[in-house]
N, C-alpha and C positions, 0 to 999 in steps of 0.2 A: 764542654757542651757542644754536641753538632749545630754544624750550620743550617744542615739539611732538612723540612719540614716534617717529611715523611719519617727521618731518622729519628726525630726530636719525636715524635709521635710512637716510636719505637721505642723508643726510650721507656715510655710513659706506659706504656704496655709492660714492658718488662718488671718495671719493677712492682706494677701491679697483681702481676701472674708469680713473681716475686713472695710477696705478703702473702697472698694467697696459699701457697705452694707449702713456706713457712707453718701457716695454720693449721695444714694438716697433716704435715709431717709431727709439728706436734702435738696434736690430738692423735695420732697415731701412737707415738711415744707413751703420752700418757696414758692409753688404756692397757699401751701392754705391759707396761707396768703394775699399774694396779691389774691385769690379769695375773700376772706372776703371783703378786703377796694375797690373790683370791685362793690360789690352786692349795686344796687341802680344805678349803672351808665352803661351806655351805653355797656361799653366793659364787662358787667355780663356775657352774655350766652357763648360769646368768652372764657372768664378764665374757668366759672366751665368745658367745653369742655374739654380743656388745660390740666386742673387742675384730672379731670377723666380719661383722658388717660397717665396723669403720674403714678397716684395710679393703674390702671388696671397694666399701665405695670410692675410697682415692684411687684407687687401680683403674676403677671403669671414669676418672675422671682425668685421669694420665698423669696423675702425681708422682705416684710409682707404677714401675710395671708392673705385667700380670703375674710374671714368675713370683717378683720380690713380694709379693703378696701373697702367693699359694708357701713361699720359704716362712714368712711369717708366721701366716697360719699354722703352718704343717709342723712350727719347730712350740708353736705355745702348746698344740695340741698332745706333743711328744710329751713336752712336758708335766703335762696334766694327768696323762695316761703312768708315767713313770712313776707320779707322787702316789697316783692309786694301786698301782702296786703295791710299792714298798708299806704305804698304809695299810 
């Protein structure tokens, strides 16, 4: 444990933005998830929605960047596009 006030305060920060950070990386996870096992049925366009306004919003919150955000999107979207295809 630091000695330092300011560090010790650091600390306390960290691993705040820590949990936080945690939370929505997996709320992230989990809708792209369930966005994948939607794609082919009915409630698809609903999730990938869902599913892109949760990645927008960790990105405009700096959880992740913005690329890794448009890469997300960009690859469920592919996905989705693919399954209607071949459907």
């Amino acid at each position: 444990m630091p000695n330092i006030k300011s560090v010790v305060k650091d600390v306390k920060k960290s691993r705040e933005r820590r949990l936080r950070n945690l939370t929505w990386r997996s709320k992230i996870k989990t809708f792209s998830k369930k966005t994948r096992q939607a794609i082919g049925t009915e409630q698809e366009g609903q999730m990938l929605k869902m599913t892109a306004s949760v990645v927008d919003s960790a990105a405009q919150k700096g959880i992740i960047h913005k690329n890794a955000a448009a890469r997300r999107k960009s690859r469920l979207m592919k996905r989705a596009a693919q399954a209607a295809k071949t459907a």
